[in-house]
PyMOL CGO cylinders between C-alpha atoms (Angstrom):
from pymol import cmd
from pymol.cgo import CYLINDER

trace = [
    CYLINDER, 95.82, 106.35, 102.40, 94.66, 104.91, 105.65, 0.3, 1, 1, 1, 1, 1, 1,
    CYLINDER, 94.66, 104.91, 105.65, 92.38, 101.42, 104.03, 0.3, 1, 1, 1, 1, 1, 1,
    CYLINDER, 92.38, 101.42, 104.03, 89.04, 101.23, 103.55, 0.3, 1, 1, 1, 1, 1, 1,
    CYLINDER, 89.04, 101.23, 103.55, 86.33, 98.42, 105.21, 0.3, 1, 1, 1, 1, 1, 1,
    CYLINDER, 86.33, 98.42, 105.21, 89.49, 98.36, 108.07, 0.3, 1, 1, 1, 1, 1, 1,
    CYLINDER, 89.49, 98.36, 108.07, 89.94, 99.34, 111.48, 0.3, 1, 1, 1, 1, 1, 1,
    CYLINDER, 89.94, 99.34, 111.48, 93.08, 101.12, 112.79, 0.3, 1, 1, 1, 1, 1, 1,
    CYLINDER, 93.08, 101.12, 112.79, 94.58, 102.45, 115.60, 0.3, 1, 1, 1, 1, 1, 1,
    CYLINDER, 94.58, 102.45, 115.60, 96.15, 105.63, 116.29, 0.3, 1, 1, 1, 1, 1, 1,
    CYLINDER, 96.15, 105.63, 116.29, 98.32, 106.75, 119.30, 0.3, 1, 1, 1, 1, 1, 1,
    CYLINDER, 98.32, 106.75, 119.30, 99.62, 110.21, 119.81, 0.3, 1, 1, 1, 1, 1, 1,
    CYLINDER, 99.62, 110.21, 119.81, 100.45, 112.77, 122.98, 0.3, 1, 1, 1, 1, 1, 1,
    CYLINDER, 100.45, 112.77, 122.98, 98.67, 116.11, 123.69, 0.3, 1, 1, 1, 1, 1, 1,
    CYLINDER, 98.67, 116.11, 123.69, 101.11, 118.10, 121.78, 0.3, 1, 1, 1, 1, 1, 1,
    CYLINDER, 101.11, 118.10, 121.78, 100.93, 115.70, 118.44, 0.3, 1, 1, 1, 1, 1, 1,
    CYLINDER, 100.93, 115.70, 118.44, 97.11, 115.44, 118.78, 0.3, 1, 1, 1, 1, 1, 1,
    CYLINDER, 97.11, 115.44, 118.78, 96.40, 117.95, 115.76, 0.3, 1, 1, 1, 1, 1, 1,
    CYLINDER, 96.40, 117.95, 115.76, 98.65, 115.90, 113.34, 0.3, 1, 1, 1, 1, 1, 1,
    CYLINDER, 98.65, 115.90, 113.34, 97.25, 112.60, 114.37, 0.3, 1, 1, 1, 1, 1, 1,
    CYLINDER, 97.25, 112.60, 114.37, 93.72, 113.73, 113.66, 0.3, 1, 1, 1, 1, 1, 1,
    CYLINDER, 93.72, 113.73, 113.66, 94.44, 115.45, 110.58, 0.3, 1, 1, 1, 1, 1, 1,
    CYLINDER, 94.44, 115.45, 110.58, 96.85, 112.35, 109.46, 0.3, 1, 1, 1, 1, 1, 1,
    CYLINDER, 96.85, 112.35, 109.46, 93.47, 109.98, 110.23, 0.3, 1, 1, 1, 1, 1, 1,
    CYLINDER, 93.47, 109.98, 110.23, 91.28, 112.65, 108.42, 0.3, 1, 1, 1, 1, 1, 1,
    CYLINDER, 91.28, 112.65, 108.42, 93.32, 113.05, 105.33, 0.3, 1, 1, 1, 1, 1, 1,
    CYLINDER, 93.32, 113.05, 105.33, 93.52, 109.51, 104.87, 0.3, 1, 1, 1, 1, 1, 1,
    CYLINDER, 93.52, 109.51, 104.87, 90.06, 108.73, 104.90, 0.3, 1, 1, 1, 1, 1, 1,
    CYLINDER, 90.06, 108.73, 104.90, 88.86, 112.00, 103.26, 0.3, 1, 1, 1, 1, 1, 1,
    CYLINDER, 88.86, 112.00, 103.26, 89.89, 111.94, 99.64, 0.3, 1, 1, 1, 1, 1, 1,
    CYLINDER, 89.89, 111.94, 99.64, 87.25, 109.52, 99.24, 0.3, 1, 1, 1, 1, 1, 1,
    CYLINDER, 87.25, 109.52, 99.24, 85.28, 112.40, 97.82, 0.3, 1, 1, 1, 1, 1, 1,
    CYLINDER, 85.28, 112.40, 97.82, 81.82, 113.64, 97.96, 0.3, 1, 1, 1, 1, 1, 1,
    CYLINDER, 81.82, 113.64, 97.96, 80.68, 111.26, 100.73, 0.3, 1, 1, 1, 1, 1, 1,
    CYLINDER, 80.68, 111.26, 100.73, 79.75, 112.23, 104.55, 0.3, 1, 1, 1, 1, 1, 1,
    CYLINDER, 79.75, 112.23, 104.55, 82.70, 112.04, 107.27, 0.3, 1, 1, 1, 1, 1, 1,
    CYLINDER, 82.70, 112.04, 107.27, 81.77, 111.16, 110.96, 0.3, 1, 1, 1, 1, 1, 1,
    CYLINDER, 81.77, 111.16, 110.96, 83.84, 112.15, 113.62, 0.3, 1, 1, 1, 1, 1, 1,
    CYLINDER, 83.84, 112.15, 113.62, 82.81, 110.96, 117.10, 0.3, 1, 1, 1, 1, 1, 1,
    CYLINDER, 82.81, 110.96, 117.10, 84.29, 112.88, 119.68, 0.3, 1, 1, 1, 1, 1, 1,
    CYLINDER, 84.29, 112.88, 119.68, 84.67, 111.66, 123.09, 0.3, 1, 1, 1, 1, 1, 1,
    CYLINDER, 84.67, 111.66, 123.09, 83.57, 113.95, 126.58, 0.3, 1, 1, 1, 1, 1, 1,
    CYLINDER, 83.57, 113.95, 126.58, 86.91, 113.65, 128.26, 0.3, 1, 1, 1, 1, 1, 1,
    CYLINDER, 86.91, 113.65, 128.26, 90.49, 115.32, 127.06, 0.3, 1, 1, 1, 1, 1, 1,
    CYLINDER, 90.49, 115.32, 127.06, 91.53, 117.37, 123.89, 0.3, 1, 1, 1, 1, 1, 1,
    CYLINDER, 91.53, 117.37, 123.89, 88.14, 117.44, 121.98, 0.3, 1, 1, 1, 1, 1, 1,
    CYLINDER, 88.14, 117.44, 121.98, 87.39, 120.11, 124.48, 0.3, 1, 1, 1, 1, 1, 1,
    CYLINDER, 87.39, 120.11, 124.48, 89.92, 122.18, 123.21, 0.3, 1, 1, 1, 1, 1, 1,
    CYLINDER, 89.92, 122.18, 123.21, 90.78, 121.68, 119.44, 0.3, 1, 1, 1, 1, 1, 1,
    CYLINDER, 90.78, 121.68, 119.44, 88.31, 123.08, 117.29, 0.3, 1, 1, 1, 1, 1, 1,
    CYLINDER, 88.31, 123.08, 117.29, 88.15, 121.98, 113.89, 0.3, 1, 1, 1, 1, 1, 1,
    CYLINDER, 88.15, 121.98, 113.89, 89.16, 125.13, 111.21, 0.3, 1, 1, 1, 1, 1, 1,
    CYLINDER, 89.16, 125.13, 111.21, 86.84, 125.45, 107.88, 0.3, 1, 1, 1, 1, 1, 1,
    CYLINDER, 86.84, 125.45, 107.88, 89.71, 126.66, 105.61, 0.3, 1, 1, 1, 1, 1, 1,
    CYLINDER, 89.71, 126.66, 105.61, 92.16, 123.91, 107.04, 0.3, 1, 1, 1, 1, 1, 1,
    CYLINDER, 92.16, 123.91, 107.04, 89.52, 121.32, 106.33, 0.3, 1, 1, 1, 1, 1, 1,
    CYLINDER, 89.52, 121.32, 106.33, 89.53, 122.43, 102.70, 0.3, 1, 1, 1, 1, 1, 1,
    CYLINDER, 89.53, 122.43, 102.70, 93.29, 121.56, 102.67, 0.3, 1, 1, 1, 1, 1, 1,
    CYLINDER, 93.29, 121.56, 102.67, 92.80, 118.19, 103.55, 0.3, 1, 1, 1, 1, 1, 1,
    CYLINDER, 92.80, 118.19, 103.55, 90.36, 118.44, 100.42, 0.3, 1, 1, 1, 1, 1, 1,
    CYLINDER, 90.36, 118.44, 100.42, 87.09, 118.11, 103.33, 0.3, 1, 1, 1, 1, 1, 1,
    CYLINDER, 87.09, 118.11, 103.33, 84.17, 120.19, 102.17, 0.3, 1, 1, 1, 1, 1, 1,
    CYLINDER, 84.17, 120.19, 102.17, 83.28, 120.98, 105.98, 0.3, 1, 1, 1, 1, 1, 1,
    CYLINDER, 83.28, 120.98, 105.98, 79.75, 120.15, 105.05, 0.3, 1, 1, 1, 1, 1, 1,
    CYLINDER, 79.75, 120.15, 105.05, 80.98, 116.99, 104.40, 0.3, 1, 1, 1, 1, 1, 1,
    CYLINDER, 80.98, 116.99, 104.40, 81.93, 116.61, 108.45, 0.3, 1, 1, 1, 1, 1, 1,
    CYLINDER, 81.93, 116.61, 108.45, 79.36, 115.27, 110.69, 0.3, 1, 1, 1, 1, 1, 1,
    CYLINDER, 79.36, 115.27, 110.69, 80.55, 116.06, 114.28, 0.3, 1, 1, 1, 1, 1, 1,
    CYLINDER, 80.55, 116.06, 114.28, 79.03, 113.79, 117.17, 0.3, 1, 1, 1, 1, 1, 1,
    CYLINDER, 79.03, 113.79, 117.17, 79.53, 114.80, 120.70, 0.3, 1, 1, 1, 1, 1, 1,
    CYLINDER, 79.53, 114.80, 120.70, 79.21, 111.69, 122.97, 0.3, 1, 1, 1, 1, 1, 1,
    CYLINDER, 79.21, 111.69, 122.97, 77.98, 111.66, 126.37, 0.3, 1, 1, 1, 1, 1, 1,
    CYLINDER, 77.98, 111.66, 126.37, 80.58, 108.57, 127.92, 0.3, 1, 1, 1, 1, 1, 1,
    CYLINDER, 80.58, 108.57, 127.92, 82.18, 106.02, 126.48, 0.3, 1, 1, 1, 1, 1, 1,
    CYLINDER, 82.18, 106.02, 126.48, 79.46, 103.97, 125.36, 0.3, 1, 1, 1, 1, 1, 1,
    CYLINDER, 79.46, 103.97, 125.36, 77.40, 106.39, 123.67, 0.3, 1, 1, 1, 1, 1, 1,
    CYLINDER, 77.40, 106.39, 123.67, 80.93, 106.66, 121.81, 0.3, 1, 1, 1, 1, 1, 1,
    CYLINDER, 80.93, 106.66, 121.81, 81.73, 103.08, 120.60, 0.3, 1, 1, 1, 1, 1, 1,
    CYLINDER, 81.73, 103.08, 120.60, 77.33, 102.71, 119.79, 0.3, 1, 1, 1, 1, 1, 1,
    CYLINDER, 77.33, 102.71, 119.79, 77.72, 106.26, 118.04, 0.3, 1, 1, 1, 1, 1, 1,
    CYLINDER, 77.72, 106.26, 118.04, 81.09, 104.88, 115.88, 0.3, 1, 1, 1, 1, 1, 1,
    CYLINDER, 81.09, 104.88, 115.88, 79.47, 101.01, 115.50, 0.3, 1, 1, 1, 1, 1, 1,
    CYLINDER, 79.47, 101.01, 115.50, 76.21, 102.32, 114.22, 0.3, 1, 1, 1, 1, 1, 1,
    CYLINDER, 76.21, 102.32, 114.22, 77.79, 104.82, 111.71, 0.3, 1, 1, 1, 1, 1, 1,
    CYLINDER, 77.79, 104.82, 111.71, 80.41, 102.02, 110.57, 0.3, 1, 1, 1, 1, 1, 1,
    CYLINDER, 80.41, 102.02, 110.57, 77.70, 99.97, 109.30, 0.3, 1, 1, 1, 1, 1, 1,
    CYLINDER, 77.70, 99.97, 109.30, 76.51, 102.49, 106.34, 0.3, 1, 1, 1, 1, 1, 1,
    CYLINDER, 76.51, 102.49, 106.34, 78.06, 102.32, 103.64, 0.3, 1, 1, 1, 1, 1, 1,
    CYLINDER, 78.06, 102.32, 103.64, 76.82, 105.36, 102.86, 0.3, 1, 1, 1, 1, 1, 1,
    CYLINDER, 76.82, 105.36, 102.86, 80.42, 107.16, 104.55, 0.3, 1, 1, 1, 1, 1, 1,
    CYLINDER, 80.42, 107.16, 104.55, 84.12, 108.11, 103.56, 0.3, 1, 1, 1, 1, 1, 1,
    CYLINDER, 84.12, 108.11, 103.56, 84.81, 107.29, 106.78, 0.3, 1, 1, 1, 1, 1, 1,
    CYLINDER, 84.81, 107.29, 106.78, 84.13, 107.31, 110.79, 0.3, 1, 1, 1, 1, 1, 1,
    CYLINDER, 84.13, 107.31, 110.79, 86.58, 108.98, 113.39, 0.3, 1, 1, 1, 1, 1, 1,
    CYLINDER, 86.58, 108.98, 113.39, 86.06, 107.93, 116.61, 0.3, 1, 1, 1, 1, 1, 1,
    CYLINDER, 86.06, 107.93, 116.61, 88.43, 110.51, 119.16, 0.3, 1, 1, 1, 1, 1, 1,
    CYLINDER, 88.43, 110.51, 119.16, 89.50, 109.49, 122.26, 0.3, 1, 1, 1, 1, 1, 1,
    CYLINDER, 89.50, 109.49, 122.26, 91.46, 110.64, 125.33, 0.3, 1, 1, 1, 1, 1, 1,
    CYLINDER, 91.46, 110.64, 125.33, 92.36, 108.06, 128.66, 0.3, 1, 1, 1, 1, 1, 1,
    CYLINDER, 92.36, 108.06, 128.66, 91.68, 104.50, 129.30, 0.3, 1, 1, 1, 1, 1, 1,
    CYLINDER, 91.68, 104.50, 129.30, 88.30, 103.65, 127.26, 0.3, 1, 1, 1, 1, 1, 1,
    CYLINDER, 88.30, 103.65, 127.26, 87.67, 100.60, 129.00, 0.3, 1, 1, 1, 1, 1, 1,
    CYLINDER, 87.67, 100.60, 129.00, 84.61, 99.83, 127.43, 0.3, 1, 1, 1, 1, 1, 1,
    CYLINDER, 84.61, 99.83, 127.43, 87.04, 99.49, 124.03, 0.3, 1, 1, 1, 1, 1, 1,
    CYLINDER, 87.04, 99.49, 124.03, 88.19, 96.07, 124.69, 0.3, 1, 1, 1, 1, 1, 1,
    CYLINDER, 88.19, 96.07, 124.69, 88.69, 92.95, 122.11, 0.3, 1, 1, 1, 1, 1, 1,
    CYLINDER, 88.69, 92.95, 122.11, 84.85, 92.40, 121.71, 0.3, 1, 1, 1, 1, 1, 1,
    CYLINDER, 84.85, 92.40, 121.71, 84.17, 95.90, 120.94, 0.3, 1, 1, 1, 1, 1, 1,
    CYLINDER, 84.17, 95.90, 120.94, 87.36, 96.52, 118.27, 0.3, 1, 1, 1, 1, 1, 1,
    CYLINDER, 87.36, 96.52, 118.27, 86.20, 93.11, 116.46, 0.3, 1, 1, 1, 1, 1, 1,
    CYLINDER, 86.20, 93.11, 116.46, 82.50, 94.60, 116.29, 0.3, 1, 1, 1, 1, 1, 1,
    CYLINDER, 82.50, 94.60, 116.29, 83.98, 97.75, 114.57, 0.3, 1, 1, 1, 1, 1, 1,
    CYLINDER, 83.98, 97.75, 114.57, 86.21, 95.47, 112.53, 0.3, 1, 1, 1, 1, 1, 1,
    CYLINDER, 86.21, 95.47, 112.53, 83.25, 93.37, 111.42, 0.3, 1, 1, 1, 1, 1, 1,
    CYLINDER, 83.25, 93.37, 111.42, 80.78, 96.61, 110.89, 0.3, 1, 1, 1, 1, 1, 1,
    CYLINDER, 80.78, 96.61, 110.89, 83.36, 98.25, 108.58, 0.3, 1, 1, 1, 1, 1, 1,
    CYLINDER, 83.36, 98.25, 108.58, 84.15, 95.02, 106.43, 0.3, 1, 1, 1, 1, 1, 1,
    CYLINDER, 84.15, 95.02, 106.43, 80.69, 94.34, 105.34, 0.3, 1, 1, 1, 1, 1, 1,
    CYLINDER, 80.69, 94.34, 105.34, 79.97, 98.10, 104.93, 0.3, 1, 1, 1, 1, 1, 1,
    CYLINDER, 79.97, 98.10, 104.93, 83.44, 99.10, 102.95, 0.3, 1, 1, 1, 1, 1, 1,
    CYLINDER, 83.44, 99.10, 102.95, 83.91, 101.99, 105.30, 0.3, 1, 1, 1, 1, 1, 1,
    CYLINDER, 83.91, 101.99, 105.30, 87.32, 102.89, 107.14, 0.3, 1, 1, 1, 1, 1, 1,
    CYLINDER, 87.32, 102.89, 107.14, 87.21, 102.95, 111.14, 0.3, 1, 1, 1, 1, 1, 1,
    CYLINDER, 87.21, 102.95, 111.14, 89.98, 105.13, 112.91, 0.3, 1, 1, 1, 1, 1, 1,
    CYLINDER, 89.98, 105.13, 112.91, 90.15, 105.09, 117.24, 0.3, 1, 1, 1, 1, 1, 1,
    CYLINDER, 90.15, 105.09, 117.24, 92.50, 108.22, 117.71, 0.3, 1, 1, 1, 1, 1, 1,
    CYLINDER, 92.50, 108.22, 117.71, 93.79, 107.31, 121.43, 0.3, 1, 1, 1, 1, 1, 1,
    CYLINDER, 93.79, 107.31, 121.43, 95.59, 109.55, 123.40, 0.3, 1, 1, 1, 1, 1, 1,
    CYLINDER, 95.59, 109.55, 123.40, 96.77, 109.35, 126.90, 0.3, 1, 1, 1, 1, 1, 1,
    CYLINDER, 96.77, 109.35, 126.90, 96.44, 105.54, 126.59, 0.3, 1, 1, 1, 1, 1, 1,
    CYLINDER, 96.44, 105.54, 126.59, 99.45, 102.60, 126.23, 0.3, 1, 1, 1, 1, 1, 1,
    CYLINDER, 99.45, 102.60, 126.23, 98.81, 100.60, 123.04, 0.3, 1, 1, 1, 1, 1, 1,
    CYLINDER, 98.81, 100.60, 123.04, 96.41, 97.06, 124.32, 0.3, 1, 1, 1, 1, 1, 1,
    CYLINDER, 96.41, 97.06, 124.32, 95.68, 93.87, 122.18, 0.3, 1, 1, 1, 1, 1, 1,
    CYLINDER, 95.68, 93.87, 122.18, 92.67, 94.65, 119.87, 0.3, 1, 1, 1, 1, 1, 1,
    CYLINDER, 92.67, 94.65, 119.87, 91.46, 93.45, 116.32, 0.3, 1, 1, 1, 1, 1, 1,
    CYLINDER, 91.46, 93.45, 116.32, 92.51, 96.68, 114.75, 0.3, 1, 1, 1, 1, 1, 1,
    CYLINDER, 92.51, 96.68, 114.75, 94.51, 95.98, 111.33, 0.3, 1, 1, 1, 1, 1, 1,
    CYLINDER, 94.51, 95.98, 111.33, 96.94, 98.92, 112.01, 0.3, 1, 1, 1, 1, 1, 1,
    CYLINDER, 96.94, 98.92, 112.01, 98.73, 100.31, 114.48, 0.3, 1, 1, 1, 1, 1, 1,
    CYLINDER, 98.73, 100.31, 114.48, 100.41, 103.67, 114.11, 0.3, 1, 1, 1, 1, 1, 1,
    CYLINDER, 100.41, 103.67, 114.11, 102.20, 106.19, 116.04, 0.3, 1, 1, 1, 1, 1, 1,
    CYLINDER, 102.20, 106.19, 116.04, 102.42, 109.53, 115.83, 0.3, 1, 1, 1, 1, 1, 1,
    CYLINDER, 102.42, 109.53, 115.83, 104.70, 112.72, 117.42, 0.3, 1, 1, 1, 1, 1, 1,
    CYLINDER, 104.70, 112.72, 117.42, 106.42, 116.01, 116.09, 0.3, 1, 1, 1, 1, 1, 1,
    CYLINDER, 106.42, 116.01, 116.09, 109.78, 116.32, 115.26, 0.3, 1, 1, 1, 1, 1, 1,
    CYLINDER, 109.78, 116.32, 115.26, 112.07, 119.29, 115.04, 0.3, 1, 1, 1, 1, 1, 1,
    CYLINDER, 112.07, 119.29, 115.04, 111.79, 120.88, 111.64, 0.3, 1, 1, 1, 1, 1, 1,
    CYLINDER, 111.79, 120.88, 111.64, 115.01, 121.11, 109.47, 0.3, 1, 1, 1, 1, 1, 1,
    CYLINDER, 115.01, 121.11, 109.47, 117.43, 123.42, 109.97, 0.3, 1, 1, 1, 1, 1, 1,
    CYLINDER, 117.43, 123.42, 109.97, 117.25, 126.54, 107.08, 0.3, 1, 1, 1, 1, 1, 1,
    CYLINDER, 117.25, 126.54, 107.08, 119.55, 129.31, 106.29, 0.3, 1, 1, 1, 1, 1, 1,
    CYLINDER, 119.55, 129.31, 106.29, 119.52, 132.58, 108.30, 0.3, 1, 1, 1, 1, 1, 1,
    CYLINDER, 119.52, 132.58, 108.30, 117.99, 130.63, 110.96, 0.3, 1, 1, 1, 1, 1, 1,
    CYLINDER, 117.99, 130.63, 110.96, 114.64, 130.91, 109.49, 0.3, 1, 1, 1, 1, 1, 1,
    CYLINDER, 114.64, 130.91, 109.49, 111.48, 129.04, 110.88, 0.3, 1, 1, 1, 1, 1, 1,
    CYLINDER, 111.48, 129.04, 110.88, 111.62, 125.09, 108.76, 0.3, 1, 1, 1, 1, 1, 1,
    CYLINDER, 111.62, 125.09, 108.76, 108.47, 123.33, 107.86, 0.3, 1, 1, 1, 1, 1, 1,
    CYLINDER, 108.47, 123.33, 107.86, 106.19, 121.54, 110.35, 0.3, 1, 1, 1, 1, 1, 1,
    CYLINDER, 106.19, 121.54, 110.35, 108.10, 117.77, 110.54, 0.3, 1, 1, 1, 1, 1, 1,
    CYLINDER, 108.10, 117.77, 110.54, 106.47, 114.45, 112.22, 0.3, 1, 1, 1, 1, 1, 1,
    CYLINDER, 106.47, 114.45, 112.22, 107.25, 110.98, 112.54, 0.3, 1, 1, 1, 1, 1, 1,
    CYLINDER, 107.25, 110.98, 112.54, 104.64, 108.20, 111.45, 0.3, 1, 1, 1, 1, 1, 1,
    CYLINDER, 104.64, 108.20, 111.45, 105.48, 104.86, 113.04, 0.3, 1, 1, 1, 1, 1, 1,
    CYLINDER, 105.48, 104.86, 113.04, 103.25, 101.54, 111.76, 0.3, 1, 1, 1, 1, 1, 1,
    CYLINDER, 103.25, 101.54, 111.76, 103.73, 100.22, 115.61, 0.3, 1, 1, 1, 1, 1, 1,
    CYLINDER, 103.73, 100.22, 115.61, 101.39, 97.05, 114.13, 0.3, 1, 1, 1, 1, 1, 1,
    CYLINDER, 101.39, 97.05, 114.13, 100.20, 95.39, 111.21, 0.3, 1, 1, 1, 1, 1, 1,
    CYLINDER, 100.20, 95.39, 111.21, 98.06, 92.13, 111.37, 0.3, 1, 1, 1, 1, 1, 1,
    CYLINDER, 98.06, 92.13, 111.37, 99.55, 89.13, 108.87, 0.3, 1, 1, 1, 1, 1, 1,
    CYLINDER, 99.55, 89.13, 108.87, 102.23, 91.85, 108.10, 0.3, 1, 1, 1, 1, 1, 1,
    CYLINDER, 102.23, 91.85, 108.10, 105.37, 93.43, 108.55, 0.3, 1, 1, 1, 1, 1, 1,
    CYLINDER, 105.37, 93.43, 108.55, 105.82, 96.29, 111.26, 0.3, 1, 1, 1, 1, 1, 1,
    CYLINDER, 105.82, 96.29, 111.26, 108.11, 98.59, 113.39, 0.3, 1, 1, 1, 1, 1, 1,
    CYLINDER, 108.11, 98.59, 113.39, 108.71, 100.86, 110.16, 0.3, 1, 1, 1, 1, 1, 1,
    CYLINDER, 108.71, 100.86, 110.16, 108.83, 104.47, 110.42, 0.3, 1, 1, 1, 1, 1, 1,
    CYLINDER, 108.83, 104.47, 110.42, 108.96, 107.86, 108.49, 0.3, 1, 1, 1, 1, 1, 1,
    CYLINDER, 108.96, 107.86, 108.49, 109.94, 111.37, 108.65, 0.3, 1, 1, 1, 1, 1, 1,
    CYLINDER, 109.94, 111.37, 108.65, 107.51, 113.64, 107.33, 0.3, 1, 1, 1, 1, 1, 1,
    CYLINDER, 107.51, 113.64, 107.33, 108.00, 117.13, 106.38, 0.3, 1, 1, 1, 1, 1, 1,
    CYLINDER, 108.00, 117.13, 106.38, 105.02, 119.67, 105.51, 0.3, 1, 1, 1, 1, 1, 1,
    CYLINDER, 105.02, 119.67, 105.51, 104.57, 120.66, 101.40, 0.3, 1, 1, 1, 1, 1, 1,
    CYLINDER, 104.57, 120.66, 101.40, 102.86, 123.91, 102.18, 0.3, 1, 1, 1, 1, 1, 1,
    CYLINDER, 102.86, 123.91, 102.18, 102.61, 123.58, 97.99, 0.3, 1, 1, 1, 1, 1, 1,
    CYLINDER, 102.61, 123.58, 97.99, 100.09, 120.81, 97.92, 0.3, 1, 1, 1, 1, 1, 1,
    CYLINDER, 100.09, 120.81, 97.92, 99.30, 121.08, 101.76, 0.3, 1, 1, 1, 1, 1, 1,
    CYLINDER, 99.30, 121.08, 101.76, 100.50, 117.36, 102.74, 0.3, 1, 1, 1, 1, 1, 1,
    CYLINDER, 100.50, 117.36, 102.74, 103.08, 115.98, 104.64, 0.3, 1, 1, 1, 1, 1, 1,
    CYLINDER, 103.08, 115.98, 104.64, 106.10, 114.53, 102.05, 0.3, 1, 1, 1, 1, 1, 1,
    CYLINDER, 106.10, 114.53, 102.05, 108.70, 111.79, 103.42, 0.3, 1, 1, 1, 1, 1, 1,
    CYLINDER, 108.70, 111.79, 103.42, 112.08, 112.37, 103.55, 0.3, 1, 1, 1, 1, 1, 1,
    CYLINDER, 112.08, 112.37, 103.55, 115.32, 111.02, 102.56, 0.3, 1, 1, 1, 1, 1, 1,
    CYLINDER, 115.32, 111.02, 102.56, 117.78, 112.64, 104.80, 0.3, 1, 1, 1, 1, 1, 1,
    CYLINDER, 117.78, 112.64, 104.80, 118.27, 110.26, 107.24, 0.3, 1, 1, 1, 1, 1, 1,
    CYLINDER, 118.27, 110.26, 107.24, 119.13, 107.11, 107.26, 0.3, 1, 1, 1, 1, 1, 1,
    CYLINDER, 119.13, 107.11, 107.26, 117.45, 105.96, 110.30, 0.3, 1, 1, 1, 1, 1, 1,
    CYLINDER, 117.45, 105.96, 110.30, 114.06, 105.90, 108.76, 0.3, 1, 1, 1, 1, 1, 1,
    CYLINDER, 114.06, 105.90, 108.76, 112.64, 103.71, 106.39, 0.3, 1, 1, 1, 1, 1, 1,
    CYLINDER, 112.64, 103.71, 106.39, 112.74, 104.81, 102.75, 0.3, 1, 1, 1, 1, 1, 1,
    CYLINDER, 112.74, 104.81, 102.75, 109.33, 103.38, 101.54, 0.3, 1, 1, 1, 1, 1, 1,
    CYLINDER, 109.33, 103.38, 101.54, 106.41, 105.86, 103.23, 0.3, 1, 1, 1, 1, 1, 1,
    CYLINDER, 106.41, 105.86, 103.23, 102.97, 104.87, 104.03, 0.3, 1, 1, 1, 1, 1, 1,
    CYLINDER, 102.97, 104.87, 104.03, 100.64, 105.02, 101.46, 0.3, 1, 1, 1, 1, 1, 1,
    CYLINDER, 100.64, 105.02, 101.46, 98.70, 108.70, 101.21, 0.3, 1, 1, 1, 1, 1, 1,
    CYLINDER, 98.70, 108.70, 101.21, 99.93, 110.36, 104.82, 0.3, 1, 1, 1, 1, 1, 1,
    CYLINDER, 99.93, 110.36, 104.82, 98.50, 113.71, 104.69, 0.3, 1, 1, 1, 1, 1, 1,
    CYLINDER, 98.50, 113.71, 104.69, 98.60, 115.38, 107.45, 0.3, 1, 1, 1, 1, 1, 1,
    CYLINDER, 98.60, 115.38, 107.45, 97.71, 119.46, 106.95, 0.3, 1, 1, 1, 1, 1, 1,
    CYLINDER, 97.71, 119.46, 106.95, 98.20, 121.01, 110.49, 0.3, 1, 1, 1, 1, 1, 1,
    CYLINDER, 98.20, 121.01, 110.49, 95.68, 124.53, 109.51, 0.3, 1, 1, 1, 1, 1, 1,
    CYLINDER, 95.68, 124.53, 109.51, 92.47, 122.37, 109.48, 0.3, 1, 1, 1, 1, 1, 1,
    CYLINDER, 92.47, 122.37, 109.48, 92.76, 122.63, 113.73, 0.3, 1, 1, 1, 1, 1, 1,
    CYLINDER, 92.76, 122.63, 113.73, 93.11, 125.46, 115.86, 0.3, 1, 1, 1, 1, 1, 1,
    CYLINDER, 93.11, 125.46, 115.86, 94.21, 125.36, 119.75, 0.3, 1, 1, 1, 1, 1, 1,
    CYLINDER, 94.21, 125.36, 119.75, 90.53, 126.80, 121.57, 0.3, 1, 1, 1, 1, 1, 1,
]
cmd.load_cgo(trace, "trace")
């Protein structure tokens, strides 16, 4: 499970974006019972990736549980995701991005850092389309598809991804994992078959791809 009263970071590409904010969902999510926020930003994906009630239920989201923000620029975003980071009152605050988001710079990542440590709450800034920059996020991850494994008569595997913890501040990094979808408990198990991944998987990586839909 992504940590609470933390900020992280995490990068994916257009094609992984569904995973990535389903794997930053999940993670934040079982903390049951308590209001979600996702900030979503004007520019990129948000446009076209709506948010599925049934899928949300497999990350174990009541959908009334998700409050949705639309922000006008990037500043309304980072106030929107500051001022909800400060109530303690969440399970956790989303804030999606897509490009540069210059106005995310050190002083900005150490206010969310700061908001969510004296409130308890988990911060997440999804980033797409944007190479990793210094910031005082905790974590670092990365996040892409992978082919799924190969079955017999050619039949269609299980959705696969790799989860990459790119940073980790006064910790180790550069670990990855293979994931594979459990359409039995709708998560996203590690694997063991192949050697080139790390054994150990992050803690609580679910990742259900129904609770998004391509608009």
């Amino acid at each position: 499970m992504l940590s609470q009263g933390h900020l992280h970071e995490i990068h994916a590409g257009l094609q992984d974006w569904a995973a990535a904010l389903g794997f930053v969902l999940g993670g934040f999510g079982a903390k049951a019972g308590l209001p979600l926020v996702l900030v979503r930003s004007p520019r990129g994906i948000a446009k076209h990736l709506r948010l599925h009630g049934e899928g949300l239920l497999a990350l174990g989201i009541d959908p009334a549980r998700l409050l949705i923000v639309e922000a006008g620029d990037e500043q309304d975003m980072l106030r929107a995701g500051l001022d909800a980071a400060r109530s303690s009152k969440l399970a956790g605050v989303v804030l999606e991005s897509w490009g540069k988001l210059s106005a995310y710079d050190l002083t900005a990542s150490r206010r969310l850092v700061l908001a969510g440590e004296r409130s308890g709450v988990g911060v997440a800034v999804l980033r797409g389309d944007a190479p990793p920059r210094p910031s005082a996020a905790r974590c670092r991850w990365g996040l892409r598809a992978l082919p799924s494994s190969p079955q017999p008569a050619k039949s269609l595997g299980m959705p696969a991804i790799e989860v990459e913890l790119q940073r980790q501040r006064g910790g180790a990094a550069g670990m990855s994992w293979r994931m594979e979808w459990d359409k039995e408990h709708g998560i996203f198990r590690p694997t063991t078959d192949s050697a080139e991944y790390d054994s150990a998987p992050p803690s609580g990586a679910v990742v259900p791809f129904p609770a998004f839909r391509a608009g």
